[in-house]
GUSEPA-869765 format. One record per atom (N, C-alpha, C, CB): residue in three letters; chain; x, y, z. Coordinates in nm, 3 decimals, decimal comma, always signed. Each point is the difference from the previous one (the first is absolute). Glycine has a CB too. Layout:
N
+------+-------+---------+---------+---------+
: resn : chain :      px :      py :      pz :
+------+-------+---------+---------+---------+
:  ALA :     A :       X :       Y :       Z :
...
+------+-------+---------+---------+---------+
//
This chain:
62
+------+-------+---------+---------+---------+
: resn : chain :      px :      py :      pz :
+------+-------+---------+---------+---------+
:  UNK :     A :  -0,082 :  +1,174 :  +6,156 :
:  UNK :     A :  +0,108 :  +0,074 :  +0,063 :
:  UNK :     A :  +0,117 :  -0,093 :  +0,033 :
:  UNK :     A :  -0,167 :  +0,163 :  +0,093 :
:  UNK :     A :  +0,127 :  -0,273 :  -0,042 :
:  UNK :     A :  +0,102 :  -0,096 :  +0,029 :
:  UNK :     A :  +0,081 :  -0,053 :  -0,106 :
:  UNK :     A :  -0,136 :  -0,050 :  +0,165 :
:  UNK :     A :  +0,102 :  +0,034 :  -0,274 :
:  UNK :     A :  +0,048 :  -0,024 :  -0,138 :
:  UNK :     A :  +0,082 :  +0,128 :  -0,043 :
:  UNK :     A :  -0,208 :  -0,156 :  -0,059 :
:  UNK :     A :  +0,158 :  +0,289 :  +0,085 :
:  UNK :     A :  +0,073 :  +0,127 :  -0,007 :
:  UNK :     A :  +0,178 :  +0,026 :  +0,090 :
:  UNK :     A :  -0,301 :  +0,077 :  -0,024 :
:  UNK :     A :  +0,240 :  -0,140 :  +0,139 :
:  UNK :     A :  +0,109 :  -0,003 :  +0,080 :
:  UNK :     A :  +0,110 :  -0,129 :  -0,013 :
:  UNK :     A :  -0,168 :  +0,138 :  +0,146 :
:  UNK :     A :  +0,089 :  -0,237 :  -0,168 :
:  UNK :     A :  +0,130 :  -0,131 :  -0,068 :
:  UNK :     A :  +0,126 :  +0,081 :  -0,131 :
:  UNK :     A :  -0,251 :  -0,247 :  +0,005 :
:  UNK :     A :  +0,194 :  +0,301 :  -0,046 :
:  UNK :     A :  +0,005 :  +0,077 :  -0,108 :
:  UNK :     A :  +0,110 :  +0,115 :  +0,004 :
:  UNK :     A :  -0,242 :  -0,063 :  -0,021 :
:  UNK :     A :  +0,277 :  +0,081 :  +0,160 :
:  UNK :     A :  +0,122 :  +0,134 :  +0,018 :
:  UNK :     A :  -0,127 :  +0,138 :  -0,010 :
:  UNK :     A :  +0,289 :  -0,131 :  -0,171 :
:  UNK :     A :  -0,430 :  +0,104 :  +0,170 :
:  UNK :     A :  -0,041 :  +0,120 :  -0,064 :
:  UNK :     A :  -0,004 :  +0,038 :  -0,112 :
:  UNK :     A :  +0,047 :  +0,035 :  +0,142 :
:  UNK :     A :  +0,008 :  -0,103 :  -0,263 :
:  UNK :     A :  +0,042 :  +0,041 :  -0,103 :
:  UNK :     A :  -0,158 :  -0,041 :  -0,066 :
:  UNK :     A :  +0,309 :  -0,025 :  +0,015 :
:  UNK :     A :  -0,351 :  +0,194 :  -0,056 :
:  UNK :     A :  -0,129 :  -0,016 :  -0,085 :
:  UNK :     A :  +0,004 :  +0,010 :  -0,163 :
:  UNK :     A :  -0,101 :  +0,100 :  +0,210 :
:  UNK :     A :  +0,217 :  -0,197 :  -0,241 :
:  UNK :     A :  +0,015 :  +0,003 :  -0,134 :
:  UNK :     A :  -0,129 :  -0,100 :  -0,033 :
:  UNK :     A :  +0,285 :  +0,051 :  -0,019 :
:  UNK :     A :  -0,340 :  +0,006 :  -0,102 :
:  UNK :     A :  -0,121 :  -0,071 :  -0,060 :
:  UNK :     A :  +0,011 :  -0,127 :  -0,054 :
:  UNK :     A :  -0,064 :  +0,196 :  -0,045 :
:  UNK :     A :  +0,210 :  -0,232 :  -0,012 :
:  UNK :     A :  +0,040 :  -0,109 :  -0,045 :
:  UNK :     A :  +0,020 :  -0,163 :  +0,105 :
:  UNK :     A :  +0,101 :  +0,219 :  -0,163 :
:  UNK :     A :  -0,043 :  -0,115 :  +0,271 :
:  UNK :     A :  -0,047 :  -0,122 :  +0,152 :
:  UNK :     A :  -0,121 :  -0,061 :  +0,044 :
:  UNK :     A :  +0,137 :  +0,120 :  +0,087 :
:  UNK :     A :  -0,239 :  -0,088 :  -0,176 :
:  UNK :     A :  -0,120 :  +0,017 :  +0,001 :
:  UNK :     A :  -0,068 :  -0,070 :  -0,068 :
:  UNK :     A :  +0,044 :  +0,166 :  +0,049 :
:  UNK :     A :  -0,044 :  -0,134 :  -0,132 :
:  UNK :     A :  -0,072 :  -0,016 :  -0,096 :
:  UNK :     A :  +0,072 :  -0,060 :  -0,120 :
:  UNK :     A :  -0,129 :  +0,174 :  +0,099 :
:  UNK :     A :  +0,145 :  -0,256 :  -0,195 :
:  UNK :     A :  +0,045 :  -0,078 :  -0,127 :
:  UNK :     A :  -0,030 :  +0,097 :  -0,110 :
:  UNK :     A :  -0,050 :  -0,244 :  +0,086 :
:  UNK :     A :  +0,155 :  +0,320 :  -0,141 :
:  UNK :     A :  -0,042 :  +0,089 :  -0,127 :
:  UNK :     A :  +0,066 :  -0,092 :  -0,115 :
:  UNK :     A :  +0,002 :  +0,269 :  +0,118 :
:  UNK :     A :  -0,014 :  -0,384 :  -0,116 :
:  UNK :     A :  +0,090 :  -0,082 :  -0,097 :
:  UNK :     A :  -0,145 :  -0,003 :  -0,097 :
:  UNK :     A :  +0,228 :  -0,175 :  +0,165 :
:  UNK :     A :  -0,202 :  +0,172 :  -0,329 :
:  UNK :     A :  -0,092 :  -0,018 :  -0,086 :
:  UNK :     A :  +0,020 :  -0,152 :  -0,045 :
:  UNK :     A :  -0,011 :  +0,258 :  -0,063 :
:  UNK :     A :  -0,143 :  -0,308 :  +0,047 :
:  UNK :     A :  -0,042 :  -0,166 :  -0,004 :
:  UNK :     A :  +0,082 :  +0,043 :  -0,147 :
:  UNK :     A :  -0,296 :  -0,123 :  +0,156 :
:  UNK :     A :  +0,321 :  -0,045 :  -0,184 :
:  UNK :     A :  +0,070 :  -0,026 :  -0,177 :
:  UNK :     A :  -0,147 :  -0,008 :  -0,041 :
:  UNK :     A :  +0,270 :  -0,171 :  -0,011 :
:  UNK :     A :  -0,297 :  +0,208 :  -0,098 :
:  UNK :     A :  -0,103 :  -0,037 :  -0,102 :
:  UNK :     A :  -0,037 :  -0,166 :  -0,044 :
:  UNK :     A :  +0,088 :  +0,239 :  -0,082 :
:  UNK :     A :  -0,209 :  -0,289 :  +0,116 :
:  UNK :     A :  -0,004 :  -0,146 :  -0,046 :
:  UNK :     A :  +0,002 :  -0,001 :  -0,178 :
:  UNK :     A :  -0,155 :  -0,077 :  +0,246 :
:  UNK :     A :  +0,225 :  -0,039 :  -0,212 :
:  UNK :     A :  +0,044 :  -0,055 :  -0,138 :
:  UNK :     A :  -0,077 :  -0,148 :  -0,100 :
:  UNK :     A :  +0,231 :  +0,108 :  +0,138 :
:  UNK :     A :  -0,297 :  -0,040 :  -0,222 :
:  UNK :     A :  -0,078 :  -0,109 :  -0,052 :
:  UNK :     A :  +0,077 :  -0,143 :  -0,084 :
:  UNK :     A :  -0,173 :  +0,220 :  -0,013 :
:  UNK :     A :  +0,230 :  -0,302 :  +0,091 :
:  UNK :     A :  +0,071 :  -0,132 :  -0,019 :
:  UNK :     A :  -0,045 :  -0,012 :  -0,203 :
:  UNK :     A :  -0,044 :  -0,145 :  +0,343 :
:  UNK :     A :  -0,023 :  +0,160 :  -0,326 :
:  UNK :     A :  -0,118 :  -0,080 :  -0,122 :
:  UNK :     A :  +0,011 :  +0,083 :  -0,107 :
:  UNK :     A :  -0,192 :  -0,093 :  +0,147 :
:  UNK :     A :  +0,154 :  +0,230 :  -0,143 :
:  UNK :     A :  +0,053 :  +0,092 :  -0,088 :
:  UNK :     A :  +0,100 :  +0,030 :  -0,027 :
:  UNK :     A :  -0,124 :  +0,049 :  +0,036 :
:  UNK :     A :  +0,248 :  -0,063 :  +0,074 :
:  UNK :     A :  +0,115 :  +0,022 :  -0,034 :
:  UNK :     A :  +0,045 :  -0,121 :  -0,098 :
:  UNK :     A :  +0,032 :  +0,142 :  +0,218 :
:  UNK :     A :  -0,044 :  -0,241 :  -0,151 :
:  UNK :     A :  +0,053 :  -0,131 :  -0,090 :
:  UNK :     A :  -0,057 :  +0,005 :  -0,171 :
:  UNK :     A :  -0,014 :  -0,165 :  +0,254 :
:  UNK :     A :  -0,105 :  +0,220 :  -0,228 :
:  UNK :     A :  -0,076 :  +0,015 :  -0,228 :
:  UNK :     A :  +0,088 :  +0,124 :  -0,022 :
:  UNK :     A :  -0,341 :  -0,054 :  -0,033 :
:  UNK :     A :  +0,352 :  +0,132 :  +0,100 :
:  UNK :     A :  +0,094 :  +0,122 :  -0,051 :
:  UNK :     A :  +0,138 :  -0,063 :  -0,034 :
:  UNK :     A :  -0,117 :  +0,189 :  +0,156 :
:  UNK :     A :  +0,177 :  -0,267 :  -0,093 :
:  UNK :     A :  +0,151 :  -0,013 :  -0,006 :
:  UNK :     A :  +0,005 :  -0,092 :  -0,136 :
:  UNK :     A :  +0,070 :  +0,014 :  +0,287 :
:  UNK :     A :  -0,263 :  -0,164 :  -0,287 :
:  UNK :     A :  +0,013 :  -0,059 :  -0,089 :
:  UNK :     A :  +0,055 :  +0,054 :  -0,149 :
:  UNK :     A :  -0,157 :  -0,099 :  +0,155 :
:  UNK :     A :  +0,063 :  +0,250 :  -0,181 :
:  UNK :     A :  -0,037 :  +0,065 :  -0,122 :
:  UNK :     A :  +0,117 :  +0,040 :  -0,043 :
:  UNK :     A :  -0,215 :  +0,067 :  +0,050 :
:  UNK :     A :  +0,264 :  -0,028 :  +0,066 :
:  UNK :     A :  +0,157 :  +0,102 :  -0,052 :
:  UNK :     A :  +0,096 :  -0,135 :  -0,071 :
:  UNK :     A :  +0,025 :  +0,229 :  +0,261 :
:  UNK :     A :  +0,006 :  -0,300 :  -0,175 :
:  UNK :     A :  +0,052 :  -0,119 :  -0,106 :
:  UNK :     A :  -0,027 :  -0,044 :  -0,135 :
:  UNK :     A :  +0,006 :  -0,057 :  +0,180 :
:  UNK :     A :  -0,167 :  +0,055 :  -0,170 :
:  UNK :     A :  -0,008 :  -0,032 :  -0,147 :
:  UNK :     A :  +0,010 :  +0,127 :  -0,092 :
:  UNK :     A :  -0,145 :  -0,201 :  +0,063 :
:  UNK :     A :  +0,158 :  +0,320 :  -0,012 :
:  UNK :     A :  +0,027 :  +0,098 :  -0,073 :
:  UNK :     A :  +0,181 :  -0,076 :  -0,038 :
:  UNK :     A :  -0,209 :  +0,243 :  +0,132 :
:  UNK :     A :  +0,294 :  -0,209 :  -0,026 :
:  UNK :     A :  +0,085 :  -0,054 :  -0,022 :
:  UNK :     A :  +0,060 :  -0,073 :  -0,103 :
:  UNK :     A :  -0,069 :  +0,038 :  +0,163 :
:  UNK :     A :  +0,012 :  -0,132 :  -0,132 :
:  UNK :     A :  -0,021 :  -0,151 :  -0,156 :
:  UNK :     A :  -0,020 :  +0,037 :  -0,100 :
:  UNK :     A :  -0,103 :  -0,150 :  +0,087 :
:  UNK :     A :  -0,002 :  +0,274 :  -0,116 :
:  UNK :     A :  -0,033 :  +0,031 :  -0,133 :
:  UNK :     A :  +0,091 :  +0,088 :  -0,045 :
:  UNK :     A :  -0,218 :  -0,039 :  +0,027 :
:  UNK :     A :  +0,268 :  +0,131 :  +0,048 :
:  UNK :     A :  +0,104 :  +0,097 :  -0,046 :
:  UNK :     A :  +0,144 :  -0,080 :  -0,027 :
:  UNK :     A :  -0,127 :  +0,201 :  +0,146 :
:  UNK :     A :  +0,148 :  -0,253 :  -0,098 :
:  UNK :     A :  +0,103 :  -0,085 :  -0,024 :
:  UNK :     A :  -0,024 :  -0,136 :  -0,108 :
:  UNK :     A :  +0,060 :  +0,093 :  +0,246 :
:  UNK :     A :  -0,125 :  -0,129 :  -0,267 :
:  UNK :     A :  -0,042 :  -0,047 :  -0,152 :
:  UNK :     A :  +0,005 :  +0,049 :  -0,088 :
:  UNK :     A :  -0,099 :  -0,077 :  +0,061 :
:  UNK :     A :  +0,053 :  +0,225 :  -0,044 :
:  UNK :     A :  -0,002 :  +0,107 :  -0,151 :
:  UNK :     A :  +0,135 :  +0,018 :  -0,014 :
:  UNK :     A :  -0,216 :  +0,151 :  +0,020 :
:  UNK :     A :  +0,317 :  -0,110 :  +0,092 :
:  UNK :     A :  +0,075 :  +0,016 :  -0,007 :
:  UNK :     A :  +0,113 :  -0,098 :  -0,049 :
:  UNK :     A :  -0,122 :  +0,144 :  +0,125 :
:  UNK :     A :  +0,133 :  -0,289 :  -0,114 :
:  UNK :     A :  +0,036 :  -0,106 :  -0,059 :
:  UNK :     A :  -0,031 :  -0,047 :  -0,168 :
:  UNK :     A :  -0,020 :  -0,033 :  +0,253 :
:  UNK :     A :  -0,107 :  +0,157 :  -0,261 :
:  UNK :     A :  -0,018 :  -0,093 :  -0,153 :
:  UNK :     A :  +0,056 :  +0,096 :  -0,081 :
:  UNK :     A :  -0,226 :  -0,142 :  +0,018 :
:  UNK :     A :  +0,265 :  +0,291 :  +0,025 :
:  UNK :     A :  +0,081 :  +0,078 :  -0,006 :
:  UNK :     A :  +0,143 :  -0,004 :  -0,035 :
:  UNK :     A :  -0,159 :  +0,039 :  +0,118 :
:  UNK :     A :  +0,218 :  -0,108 :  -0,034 :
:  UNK :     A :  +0,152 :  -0,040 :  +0,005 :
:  UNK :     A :  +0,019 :  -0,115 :  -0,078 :
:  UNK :     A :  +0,034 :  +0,084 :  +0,221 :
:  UNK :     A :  -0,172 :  -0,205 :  -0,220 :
:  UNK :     A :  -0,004 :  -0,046 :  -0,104 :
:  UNK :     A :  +0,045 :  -0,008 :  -0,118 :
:  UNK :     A :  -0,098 :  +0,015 :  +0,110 :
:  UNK :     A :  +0,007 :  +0,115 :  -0,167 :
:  UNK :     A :  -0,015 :  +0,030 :  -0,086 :
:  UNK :     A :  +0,138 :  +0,092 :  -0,050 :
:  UNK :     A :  -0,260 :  -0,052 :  +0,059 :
:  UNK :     A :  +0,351 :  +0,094 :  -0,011 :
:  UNK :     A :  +0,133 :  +0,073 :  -0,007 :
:  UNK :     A :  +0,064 :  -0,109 :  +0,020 :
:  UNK :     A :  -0,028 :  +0,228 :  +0,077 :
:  UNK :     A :  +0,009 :  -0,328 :  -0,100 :
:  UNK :     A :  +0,116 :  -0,123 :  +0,054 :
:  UNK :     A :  +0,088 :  +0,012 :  +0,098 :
:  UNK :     A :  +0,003 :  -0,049 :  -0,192 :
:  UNK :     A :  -0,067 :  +0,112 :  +0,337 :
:  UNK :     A :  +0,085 :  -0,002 :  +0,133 :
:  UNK :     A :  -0,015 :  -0,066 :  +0,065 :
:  UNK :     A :  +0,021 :  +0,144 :  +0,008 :
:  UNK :     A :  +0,038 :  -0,196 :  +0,097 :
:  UNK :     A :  -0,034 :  -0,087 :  +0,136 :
:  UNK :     A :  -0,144 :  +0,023 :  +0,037 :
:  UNK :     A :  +0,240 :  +0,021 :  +0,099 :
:  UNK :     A :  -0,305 :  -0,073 :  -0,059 :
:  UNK :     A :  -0,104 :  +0,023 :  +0,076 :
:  UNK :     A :  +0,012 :  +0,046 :  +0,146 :
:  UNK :     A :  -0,076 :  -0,151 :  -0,151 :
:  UNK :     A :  +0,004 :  +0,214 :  +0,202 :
:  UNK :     A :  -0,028 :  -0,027 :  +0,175 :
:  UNK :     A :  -0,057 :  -0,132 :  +0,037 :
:  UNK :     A :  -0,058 :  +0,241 :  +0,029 :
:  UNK :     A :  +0,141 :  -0,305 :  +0,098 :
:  UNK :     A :  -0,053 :  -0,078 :  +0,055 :
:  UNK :     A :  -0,124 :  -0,009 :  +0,069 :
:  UNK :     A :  +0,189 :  -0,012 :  -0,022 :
+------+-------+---------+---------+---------+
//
């Protein structure tokens, strides 16, 4: 009650109680092989794509 009355009375639930939602844990380790893979996807698409332009006698991508 005393907490009620610091309070103005005000029985908002949020004065109360924390309705904030936790962030989701984040697997350091998985994320980092995920981010690895996508790069080397990266690399490879962009190789094909170089032997490509290559092959048309264009600039390459850097």
């Amino acid at each position: 009650m005393a907490e009620i009355e610091k309070n103005d009375f005000n029985l908002n639930i949020s004065r109360y109680i924390s309705t904030a939602v936790a962030d989701a844990e984040i697997d350091l380790s998985v994320t980092h092989q995920q981010l690895v893979s996508i790069e080397e996807d990266i690399k490879a698409a962009k190789d094909k794509h170089n032997a490509f332009l290559k092959e048309l006698g264009l600039d390459l991508l850097p």
